[in-house]
C-alpha positions as CSV (number, residue, x, y, z in Angstrom):
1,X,-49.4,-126.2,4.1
2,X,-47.8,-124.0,7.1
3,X,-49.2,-121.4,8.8
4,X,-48.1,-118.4,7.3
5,X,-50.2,-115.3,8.1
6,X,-47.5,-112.8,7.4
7,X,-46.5,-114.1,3.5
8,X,-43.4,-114.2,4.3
9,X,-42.2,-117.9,5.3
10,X,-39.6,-118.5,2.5
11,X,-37.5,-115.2,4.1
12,X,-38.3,-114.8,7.9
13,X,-39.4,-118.5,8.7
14,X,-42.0,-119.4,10.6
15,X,-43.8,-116.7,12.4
16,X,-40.8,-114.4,12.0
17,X,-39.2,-115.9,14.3
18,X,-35.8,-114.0,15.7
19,X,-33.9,-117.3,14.1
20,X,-35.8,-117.8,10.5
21,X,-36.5,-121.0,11.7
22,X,-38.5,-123.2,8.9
23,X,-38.4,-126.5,10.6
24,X,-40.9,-126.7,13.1
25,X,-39.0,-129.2,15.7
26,X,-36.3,-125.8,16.0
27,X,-39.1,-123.2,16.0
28,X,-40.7,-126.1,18.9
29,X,-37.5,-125.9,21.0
30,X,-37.1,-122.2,20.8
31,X,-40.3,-121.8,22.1
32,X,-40.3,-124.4,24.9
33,X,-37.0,-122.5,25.9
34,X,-38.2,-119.2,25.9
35,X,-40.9,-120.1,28.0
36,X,-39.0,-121.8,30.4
37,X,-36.7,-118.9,30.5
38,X,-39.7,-116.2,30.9
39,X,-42.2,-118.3,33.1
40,X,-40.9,-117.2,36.7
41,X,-40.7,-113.3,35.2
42,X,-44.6,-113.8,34.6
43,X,-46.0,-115.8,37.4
44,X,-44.1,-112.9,39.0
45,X,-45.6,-110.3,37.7
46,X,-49.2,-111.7,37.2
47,X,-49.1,-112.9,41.3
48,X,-48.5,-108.8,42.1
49,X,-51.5,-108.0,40.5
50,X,-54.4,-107.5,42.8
51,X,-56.5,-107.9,39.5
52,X,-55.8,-109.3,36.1
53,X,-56.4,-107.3,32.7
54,X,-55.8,-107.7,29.3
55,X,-52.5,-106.0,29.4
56,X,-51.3,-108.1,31.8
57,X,-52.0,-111.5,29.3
58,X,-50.3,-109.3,26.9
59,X,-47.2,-108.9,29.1
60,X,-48.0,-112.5,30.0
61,X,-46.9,-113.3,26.3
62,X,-44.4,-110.7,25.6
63,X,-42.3,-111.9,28.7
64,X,-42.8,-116.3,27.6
65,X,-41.7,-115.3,23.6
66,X,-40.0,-112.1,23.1
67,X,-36.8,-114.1,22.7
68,X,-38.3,-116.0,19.7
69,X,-41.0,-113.6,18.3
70,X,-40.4,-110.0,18.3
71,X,-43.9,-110.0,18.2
72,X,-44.8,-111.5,21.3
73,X,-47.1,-109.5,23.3
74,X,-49.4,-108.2,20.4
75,X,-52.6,-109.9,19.9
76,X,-54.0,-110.6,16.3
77,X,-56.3,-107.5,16.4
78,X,-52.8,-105.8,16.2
79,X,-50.5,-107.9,13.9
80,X,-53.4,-110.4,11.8
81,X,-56.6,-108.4,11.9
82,X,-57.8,-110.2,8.8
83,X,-57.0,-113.5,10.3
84,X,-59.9,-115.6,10.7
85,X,-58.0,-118.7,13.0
86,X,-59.7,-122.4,13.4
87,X,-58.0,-125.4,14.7
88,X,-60.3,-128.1,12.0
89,X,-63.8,-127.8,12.7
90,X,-63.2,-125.0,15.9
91,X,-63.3,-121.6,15.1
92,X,-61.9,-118.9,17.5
93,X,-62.7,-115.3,18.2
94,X,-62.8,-112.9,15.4
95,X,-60.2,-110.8,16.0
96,X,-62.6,-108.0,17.2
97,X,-63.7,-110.0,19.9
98,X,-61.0,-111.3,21.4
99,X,-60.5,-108.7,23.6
100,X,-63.9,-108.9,25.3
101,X,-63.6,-112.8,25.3
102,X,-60.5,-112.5,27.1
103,X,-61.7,-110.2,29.4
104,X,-64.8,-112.1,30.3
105,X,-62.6,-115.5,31.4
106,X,-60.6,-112.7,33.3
107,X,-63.5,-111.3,35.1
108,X,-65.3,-114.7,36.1
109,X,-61.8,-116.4,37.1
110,X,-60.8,-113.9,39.1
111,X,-64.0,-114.2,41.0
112,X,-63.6,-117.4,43.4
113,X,-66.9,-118.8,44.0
114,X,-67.4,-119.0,40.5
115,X,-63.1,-120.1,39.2
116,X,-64.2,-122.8,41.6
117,X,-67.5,-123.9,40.5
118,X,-66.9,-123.6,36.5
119,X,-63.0,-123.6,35.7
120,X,-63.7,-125.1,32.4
121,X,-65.8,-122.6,31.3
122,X,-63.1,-119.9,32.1
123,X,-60.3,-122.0,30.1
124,X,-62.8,-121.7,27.5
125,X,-63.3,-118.7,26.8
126,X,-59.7,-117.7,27.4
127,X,-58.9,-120.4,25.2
128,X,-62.0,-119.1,22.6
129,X,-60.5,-115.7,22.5
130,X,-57.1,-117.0,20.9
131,X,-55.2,-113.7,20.9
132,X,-52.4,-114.7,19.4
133,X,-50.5,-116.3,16.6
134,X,-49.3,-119.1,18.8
135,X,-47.9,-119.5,22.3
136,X,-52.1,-119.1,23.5
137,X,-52.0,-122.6,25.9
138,X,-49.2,-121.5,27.6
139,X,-49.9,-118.3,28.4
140,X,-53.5,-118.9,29.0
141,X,-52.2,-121.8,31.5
142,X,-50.0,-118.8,33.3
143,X,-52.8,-116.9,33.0
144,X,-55.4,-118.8,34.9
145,X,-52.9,-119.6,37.4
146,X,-52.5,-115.6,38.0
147,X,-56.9,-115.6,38.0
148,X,-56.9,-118.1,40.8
149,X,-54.7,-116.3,43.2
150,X,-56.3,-113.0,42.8
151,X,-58.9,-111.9,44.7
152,X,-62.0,-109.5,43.7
């Protein structure tokens, strides 16, 4: 079954993505394009920060997939607040929380002692709060690079 949150897959493909993609392999390229297109924009913008926020993860996304999703940059709270998202047996933040999950992973990795001490437990919860429909790893991975060259 795909992953179809919105309802409508058979007329705006998957995600509503700017191409009405169906076949994942295209929907797949599009992405890895767009990210490659959009990555030094963000690592850009994240490394002028002196401090990370949510808005800046949103930005994060909006700059890797606005060319595919013209959603990009809204978390599920926004677009899929009734989405309840797992990956099999792992369940991520209800869309209430991701915000505070997010901003949690933001607070600790941006603090250095403790980024390097426990950087697995700020992947985690960045990767726990799930904001959005897809394109999470990567921007989370952009992300965490922007939390480890901030100071607090």
């Amino acid at each position: 079954m795909t992953f179809d949150p919105f309802g409508d897959f058979a007329t705006r493909g998957y995600l509503r993505n700017v191409a009405k993609a169906k076949d994942p392999h295209i929907v797949r390229r599009l992405q890895h394009n767009s990210f490659l297109t959009g990555i030094d924009a963000a690592l850009a913008h994240l490394e002028g920060q002196p401090s990370l926020t949510y808005g800046d993860v949103l930005q994060t996304h909006k700059t890797l997939f606005e060319a595919v999703f013209p959603w990009a940059g809204e978390d599920r709270l926004n677009n899929a607040p009734h989405l309840f998202v797992n990956k099999g047996s792992v369940l991520f933040a209800h869309p209430n929380d991701i915000r505070k999950a997010v901003d949690y992973a933001l607070e600790k990795g941006q603090d250095k002692a403790f980024m390097a001490q426990k950087p697995g437990e700020v992947m985690g919860y960045l990767a726990y709060g799930h904001p959005f429909l897809d394109g999470n790893g990567r921007t989370s991975h952009a992300c965490s690079r922007g939390t480890s060259g901030s100071a607090q």
